[in-house]
C-alpha positions in Angstrom: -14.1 5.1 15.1 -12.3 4.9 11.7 -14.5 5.9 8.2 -11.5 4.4 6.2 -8.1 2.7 6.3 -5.9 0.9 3.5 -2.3 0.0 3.8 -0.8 0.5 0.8 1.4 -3.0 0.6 3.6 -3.5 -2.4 2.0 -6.2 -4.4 2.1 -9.8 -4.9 4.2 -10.2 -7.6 7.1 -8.2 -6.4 7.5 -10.8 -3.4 7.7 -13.7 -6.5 10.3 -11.0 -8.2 12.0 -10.9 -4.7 11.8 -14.9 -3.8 13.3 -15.5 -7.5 16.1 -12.8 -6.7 17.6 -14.7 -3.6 17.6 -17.6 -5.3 19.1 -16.5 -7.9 21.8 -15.2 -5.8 22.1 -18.2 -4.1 22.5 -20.6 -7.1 25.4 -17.4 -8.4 27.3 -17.9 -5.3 26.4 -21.0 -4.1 27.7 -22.9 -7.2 31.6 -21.4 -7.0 32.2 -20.7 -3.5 29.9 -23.2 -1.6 26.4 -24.0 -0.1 27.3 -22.0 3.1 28.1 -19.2 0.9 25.4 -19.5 -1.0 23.2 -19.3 1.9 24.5 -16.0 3.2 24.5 -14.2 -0.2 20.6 -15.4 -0.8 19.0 -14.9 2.5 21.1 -11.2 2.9 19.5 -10.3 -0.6 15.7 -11.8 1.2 16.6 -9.9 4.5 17.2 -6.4 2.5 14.1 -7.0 0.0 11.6 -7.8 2.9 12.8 -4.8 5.0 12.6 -2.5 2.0 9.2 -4.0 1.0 7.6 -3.5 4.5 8.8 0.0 4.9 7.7 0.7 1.4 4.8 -0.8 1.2 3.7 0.0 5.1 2.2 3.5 4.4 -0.9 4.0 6.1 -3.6 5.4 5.0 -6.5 6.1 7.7 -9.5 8.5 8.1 -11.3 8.9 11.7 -13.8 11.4 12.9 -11.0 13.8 13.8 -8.1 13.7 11.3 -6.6 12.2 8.2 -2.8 10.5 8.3 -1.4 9.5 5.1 2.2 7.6 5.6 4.0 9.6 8.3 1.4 13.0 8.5 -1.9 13.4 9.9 -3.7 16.7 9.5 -7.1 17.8 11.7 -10.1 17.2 9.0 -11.2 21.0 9.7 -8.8 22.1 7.2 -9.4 19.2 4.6 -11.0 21.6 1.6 -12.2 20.4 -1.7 -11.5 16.4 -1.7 -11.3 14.9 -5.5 -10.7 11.3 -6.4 -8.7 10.5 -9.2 -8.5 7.4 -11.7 -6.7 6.6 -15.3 -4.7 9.3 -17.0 -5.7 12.2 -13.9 -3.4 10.4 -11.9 -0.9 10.4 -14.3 -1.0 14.0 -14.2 -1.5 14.7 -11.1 1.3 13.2 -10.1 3.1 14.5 -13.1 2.8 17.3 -14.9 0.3 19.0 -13.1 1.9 18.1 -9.4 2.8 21.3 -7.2 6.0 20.6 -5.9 4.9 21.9 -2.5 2.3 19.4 -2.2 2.7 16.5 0.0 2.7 13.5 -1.8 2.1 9.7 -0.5 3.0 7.8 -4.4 3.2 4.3 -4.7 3.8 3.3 -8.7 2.2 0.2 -8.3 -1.5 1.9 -6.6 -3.8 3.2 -9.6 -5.6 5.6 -7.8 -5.1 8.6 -5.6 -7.1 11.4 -4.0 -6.3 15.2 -4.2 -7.1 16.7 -0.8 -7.1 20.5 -0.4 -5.4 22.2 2.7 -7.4 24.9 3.8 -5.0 25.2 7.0 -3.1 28.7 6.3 0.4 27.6 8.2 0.7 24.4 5.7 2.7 25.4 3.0 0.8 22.2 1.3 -1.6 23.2 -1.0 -2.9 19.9 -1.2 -1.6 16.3 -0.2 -2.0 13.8 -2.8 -2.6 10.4 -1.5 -2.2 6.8 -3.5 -4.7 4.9 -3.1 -6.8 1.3 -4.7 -10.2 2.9 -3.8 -10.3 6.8 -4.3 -13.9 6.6 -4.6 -14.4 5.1 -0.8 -11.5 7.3 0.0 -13.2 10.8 -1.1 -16.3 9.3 0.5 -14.8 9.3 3.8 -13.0 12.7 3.9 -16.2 14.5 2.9 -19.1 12.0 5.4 -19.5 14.7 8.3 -16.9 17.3 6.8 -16.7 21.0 6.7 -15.8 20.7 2.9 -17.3 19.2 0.3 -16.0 18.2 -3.4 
């Protein structure tokens, strides 16, 4: 049974920016060298955008009764510690300034939340992993429903 899961897809308007990018690239090339051209130059540019944007923006982030994966880790919930959920200029720092370069990070610029979860597990050299994320409130809730740890 899952308490939580959010994909962290890259957002609307980036596929517009994207769309308007081929075509733009089309028209460039299409105009001197031909409509065949044209065609090849725009869909290659849509091609590489929509494989970037799916790897990107296909980070998972799920919470079950057992563990917690965040893009390509997953980590047993008995050694989730303190779990904090962060909003406004907190994630700014936390991500910033106050980010430990040994923590394991899951950022996306374009998500305006994230959670800070400490790693209690004494072979992680994580101190924490901090996790993007549109609902850190329903997020926190989930790591610390039936936890060890609470926040």
């Amino acid at each position: 049974m899952t308490n939580y899961r959010e994909r962290l897809s890259v957002p609307v308007r980036w596929w517009i920016i994207a769309a308007l990018l081929a075509l733009t690239i089309w028209l460039i090339v299409a105009v001197p060298a031909g409509q065949p051209a044209g065609l090849v130059a725009g869909g290659l540019v849509a091609v590489v955008l929509t494989v970037v944007f799916v790897r990107y923006g296909g980070a998972l982030v799920e919470v079950d009764a057992e563990r917690l994966r965040a893009a390509k880790a997953s980590i047993e919930r008995e050694y989730l510690g303190k779990v904090e959920a962060l909003t406004g200029e907190a994630v700014r720092n936390a991500f910033g300034r106050d980010c430990d370069p040994a923590a394991y990070l899951v950022l996306r610029s374009y998500v305006r939340g994230a959670v800070r979860v400490e790693i209690t597990d004494p072979h992680d050299p994580a101190p924490y992993w901090l996790i993007a994320t549109r609902h850190p409130e329903q997020l926190a809730a989930a790591l610390t429903q039936n936890s060890v740890a609470r926040s």
